[in-house]
C-alpha positions as CSV (number, residue, x, y, z in Angstrom):
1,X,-49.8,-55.2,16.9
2,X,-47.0,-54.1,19.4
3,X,-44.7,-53.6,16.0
4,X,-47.2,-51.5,14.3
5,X,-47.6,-49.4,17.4
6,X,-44.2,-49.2,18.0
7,X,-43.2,-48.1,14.5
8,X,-46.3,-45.7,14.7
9,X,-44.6,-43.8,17.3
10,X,-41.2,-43.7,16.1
11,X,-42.5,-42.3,13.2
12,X,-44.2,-39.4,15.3
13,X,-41.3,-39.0,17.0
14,X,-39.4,-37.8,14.1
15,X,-42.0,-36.0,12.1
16,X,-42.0,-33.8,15.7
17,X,-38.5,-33.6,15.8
18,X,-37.9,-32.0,12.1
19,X,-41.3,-30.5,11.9
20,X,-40.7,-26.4,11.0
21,X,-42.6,-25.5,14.4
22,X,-39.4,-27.4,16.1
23,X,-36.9,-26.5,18.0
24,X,-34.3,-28.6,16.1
25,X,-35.6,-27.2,12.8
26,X,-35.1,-23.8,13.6
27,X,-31.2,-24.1,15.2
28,X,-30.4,-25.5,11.3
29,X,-32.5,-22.5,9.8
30,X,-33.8,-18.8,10.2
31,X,-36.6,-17.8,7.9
32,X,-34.9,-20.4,5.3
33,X,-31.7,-19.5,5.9
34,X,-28.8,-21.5,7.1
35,X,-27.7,-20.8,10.8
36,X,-23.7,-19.3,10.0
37,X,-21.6,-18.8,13.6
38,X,-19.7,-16.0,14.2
39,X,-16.4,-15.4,12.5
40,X,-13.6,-16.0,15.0
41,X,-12.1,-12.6,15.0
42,X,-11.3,-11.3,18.8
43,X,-9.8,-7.9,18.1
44,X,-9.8,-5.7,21.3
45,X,-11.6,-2.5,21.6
46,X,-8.3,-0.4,22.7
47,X,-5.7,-1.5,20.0
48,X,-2.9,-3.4,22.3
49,X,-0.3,-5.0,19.6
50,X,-0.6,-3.5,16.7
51,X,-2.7,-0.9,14.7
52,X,-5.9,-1.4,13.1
53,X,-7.7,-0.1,10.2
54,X,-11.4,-0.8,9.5
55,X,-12.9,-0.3,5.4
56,X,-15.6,0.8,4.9
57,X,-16.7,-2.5,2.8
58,X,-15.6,-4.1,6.2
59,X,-12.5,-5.4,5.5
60,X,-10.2,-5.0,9.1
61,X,-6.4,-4.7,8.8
62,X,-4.2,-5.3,11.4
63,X,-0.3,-4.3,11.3
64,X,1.7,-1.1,10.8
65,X,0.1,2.5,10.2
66,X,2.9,3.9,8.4
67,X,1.7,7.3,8.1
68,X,-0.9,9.6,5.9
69,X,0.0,12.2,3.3
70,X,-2.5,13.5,0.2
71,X,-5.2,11.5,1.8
72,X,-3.6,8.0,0.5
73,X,-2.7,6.1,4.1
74,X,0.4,4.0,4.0
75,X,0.0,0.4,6.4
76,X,2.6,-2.5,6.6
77,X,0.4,-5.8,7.2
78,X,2.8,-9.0,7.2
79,X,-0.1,-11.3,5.8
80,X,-0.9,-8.4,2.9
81,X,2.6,-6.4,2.5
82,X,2.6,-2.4,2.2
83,X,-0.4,-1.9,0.7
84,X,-1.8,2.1,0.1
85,X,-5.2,3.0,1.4
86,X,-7.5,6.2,0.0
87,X,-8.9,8.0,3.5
88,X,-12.1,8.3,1.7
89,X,-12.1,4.5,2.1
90,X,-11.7,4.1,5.5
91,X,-14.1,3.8,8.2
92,X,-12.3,3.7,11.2
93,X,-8.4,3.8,12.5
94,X,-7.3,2.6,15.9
95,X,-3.4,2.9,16.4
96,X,-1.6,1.3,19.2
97,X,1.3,3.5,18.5
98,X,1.8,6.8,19.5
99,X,1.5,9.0,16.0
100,X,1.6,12.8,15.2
101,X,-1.2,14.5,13.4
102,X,-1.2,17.8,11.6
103,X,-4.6,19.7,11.1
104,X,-5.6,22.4,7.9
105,X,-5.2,25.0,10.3
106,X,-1.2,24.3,11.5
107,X,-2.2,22.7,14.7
108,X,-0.1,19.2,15.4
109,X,-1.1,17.0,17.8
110,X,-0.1,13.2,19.2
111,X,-1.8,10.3,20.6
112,X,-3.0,7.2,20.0
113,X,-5.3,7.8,17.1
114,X,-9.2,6.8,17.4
115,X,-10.4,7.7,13.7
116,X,-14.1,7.5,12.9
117,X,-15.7,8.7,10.0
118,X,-15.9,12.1,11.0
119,X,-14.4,12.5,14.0
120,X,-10.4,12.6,15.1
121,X,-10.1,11.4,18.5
122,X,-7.7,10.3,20.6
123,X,-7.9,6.7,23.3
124,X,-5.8,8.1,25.5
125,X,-7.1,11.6,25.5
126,X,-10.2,11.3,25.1
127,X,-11.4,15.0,26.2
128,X,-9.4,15.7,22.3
129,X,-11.4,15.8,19.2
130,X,-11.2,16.8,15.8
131,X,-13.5,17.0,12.7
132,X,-11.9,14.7,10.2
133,X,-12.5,16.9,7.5
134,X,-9.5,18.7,8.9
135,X,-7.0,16.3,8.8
136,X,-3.7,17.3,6.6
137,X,-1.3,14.4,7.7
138,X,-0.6,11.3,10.1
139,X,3.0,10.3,10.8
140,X,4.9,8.4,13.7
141,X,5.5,11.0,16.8
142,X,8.9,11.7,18.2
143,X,7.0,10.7,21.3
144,X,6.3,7.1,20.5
145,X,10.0,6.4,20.9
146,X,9.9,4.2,17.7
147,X,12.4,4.8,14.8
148,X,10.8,7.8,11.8
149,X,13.2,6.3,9.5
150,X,12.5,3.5,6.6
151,X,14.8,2.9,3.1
152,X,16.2,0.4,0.9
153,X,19.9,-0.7,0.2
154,X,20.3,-2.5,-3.4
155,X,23.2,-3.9,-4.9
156,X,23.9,-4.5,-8.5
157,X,27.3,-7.1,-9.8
158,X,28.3,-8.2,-12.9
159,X,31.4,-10.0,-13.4
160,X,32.9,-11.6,-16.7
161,X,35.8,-14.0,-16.4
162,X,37.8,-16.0,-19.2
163,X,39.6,-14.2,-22.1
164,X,39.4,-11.1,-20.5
165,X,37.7,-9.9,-17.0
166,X,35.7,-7.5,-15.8
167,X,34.3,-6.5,-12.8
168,X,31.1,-3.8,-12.1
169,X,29.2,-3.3,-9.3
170,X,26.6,-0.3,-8.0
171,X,25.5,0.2,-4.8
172,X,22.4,2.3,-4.1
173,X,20.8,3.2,-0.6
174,X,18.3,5.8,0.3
175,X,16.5,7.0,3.5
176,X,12.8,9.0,4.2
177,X,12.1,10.4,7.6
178,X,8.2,11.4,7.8
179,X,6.8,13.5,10.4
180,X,3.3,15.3,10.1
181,X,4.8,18.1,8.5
182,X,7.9,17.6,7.3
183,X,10.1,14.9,5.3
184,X,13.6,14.3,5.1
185,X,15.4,12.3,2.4
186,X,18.7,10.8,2.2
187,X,20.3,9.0,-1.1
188,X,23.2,7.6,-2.3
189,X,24.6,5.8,-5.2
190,X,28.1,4.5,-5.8
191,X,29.3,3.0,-9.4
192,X,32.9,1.1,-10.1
193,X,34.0,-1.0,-12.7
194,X,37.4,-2.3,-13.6
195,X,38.7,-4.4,-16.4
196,X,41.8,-6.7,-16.9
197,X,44.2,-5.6,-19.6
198,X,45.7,-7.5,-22.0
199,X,49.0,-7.3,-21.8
200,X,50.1,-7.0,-18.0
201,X,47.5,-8.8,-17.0
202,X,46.6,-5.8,-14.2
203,X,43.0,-4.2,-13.5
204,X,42.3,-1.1,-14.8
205,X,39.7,1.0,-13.6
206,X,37.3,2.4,-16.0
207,X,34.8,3.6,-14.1
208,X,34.3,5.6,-10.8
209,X,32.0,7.8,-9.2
210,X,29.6,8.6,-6.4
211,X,27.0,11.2,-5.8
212,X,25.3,11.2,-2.2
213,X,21.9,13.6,-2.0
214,X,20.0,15.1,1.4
215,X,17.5,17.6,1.1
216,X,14.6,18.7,4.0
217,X,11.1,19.3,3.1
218,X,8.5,21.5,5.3
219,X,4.7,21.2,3.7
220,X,3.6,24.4,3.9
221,X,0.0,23.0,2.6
222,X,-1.9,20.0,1.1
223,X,0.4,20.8,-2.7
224,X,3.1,23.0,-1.4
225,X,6.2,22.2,0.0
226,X,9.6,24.1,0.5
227,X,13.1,22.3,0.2
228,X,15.5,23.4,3.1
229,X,17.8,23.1,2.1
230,X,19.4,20.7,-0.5
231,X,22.7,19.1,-0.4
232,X,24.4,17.5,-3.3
233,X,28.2,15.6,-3.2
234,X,29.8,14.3,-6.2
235,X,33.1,13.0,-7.4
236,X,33.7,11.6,-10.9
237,X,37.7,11.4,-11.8
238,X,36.4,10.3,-15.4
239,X,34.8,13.3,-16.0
240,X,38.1,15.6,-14.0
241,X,35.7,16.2,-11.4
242,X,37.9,15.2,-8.3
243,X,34.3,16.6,-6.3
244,X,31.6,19.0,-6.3
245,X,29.1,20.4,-3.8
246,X,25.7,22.0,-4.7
247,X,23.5,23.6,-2.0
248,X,20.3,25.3,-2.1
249,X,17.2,26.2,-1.5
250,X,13.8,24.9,-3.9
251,X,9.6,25.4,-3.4
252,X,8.0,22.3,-4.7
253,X,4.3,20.9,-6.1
254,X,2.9,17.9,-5.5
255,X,0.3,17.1,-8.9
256,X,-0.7,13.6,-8.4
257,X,-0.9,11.7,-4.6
258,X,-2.6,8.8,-5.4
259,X,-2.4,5.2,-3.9
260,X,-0.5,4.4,-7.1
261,X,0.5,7.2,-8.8
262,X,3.3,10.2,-7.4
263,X,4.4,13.3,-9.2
264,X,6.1,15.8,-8.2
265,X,8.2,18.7,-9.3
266,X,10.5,21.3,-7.7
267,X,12.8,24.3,-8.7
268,X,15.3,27.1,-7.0
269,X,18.8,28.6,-7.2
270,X,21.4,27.1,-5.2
271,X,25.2,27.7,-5.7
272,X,27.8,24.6,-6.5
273,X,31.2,24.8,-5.7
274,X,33.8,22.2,-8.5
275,X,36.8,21.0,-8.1
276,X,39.1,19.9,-11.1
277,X,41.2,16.9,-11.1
278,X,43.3,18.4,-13.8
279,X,43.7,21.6,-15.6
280,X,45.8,22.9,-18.2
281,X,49.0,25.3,-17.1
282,X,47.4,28.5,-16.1
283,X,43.8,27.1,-15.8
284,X,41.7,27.5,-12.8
285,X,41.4,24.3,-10.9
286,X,38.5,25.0,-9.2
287,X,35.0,27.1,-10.5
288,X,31.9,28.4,-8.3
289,X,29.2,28.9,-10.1
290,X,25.4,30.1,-9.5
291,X,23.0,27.5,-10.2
292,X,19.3,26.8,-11.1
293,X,17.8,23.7,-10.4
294,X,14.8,22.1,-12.0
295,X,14.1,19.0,-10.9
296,X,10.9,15.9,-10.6
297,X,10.2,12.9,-9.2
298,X,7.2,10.4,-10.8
299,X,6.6,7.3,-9.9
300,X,3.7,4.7,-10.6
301,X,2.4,1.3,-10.3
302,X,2.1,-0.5,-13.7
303,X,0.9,-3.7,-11.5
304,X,0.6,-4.9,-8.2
305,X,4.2,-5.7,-7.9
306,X,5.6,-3.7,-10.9
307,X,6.4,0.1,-10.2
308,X,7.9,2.3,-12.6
309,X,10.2,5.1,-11.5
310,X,11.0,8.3,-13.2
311,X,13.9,10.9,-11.8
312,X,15.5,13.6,-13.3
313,X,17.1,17.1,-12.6
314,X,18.9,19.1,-14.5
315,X,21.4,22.3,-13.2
316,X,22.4,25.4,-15.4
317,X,25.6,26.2,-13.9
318,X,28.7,28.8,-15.4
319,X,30.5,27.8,-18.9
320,X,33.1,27.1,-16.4
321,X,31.5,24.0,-14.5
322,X,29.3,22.8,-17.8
323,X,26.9,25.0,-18.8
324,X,23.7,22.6,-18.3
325,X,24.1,19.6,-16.1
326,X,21.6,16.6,-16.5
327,X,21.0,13.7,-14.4
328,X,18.4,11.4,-15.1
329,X,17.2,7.3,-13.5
330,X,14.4,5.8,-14.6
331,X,13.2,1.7,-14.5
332,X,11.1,-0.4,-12.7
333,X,11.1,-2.6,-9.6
334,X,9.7,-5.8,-9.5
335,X,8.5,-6.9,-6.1
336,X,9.5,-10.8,-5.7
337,X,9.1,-11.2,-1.6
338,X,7.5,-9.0,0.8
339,X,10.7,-6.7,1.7
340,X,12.7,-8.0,-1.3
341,X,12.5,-5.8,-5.0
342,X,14.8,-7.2,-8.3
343,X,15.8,-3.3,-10.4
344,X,16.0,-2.9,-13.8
345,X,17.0,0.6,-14.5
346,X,19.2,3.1,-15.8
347,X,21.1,5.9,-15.3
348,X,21.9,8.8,-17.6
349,X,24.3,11.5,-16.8
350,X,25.5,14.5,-19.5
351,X,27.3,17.6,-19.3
352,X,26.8,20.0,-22.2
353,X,30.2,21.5,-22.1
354,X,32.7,18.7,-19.9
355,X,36.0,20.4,-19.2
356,X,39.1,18.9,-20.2
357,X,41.8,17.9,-18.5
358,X,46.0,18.9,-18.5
359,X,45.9,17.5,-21.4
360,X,43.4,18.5,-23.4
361,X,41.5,15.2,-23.0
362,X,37.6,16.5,-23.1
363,X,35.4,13.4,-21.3
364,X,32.5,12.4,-23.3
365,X,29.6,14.2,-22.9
366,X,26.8,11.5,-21.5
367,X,27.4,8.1,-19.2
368,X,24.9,5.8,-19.5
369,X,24.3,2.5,-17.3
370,X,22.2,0.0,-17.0
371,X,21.5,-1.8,-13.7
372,X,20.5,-4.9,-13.0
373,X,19.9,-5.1,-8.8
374,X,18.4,-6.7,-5.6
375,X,16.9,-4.4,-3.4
376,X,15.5,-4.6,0.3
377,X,13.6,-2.6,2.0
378,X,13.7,-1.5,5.6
């Protein structure tokens, strides 16, 4: 009888224990659902290491804010990489660095930015507000003491050895310096190549040039921006072109500013200044000429980690210095690590009238060369 009872009231034990009235019933469930903690995510209300940007599906990155330009916002995450973010996406930006705004109406601004979805304010101002609906760009402020400068350097070698050798290499490096309202670029590319001859044995060089590019940028508006100036520097003793200098002035358009997709185009005169190599007896060894430059950049994202780039600008110069000068790269770059980028491309240069040199010798009309690289990105 003690056994039966015994067993009795272990039974009501349990049946009180994991009846739905219970206590211990309702920590394992809510209205038939399973009790879920918290997620673990202590991010602090003023940003304090790094900047922060909130979707509006309620995904939360933390890293870089790189800047804002045709609504598309730029971050660096080291978990994600550089990723590209639509404003009309966003819910909220916190920045821990110090960044530069420009509004609709001209008016620039700097703080740390607290972004909501319709207001622009600022955490350590916070008497400063904007209406979002305003907002033109977002770039790093000369204030915040951190460098406005990022680029990539990429290298390209081939070399051949046996029967005969042969050596190539191209260098390429280029430079971007964003502020809220303007943008300064910096490029450079540098080709050699040599071979051995057959019968001393001795290198000869086949190939040799560099062209190094600079131009400044003021956005006048959302599309429009104005090139001052542009710079270009350029020595090719191949084509008898010992160097040439063109400087000018352009207005540019920006048509597409998407996350994944960039076009733009730009024109103006400018005036280039050549120097000859060699000339025949009597022949002038240097020409300036007036020039007109035409000239676009395009650039898209085939995949995540394939982007296809398109350049190409052409200058009609004097008879003198080549009538019509053409300079076109285009290829893809194929992210393999975060900062790290293999190029396949190529580059196309022709002159519609080359000039020839004490000789007579008249260079061949269009270069063409393909590039296999690494690239890095800083």
């Amino acid at each position: 009888m003690n056994a039966l009872a015994t067993l009795l009231g272990t039974l009501l034990i349990i049946f009180a224990l994991y009846s739905p009235s219970s206590n211990a019933f309702q920590e394992q469930t809510t209205d038939n659902k399973p009790a879920v903690p918290d997620w673990p995510i202590d991010v602090p209300a003023i940003p304090q290491k790094w900047d922060w940007i909130l979707l509006k599906k309620g995904e939360l990155l933390g890293g870089e804010l790189i800047s804002m330009y045709q609504d598309t916002v730029e971050f660096d995450s080291d978990e994600v990489g550089l990723v590209n973010i639509k404003m009309k996406d966003i819910a909220q930006i916190r920045t821990n660095s110090v960044m530069s705004i420009r509004m609709d109406d001209g008016l620039i601004a700097h703080g740390q930015l607290l972004i909501t979805e319709d207001k622009i304010k600022f955490i350590n101002q916070p008497d400063v507000s904007f209406p979002r609906i305003m907002l033109l760009s977002i770039a790093p402020s000369e204030k915040s003491g951190d460098s406005l400068w990022d680029g990539d350097i990429s290298i390209g070698m081939n070399f051949k050895s046996g029967n005969s050798e042969r050596f190539d290499y191209t260098a390429q490096a280029s430079a971007t310096r964003l502020t809220s309202i303007t943008r300064t670029l910096l490029a450079y590319t540098g080709i050699f190549s040599e071979v051995e001859d057959p019968d001393t044995g001795s290198n000869v060089k086949t190939e040799e040039n560099h062209r190094f590019n600079a131009s400044f940028d003021w956005f006048y508006s959302r599309r429009f921006f104005f090139r001052l100036p542009s710079f270009e520097y350029y020595t090719d003793e191949f084509k008898n072109i010992e160097y040439q200098v063109t400087t000018g002035v352009a207005a540019g358009y920006i048509l597409y500013d998407e996350a994944d997709f960039k076009w733009d185009i730009y024109a103006g005169p400018s005036i280039q200044y050549t120097r000859f190599n060699k000339v025949d007896e009597g022949e002038k060894d240097d020409d300036t000429s007036p020039v007109i430059l035409l000239g676009t950049m395009y650039e898209r994202d085939l995949t995540d980690d394939i982007e296809y780039v398109f350049i190409y600008s052409a200058k009609f110069v004097s008879e003198e210095s080549g009538k019509v000068i053409h300079h076109l790269e285009t290829g893809i770059e194929i992210e393999v690590l975060s900062d790290f980028d293999i190029d396949l491309k190529a580059i196309v240069d022709h002159v519609d009238q080359p000039i020839p040199d004490e000789d007579g010798n008249i260079p061949e009309q269009t270069d063409i060369l393909f590039i296999v690289g690494l690239s890095y990105d800083f």
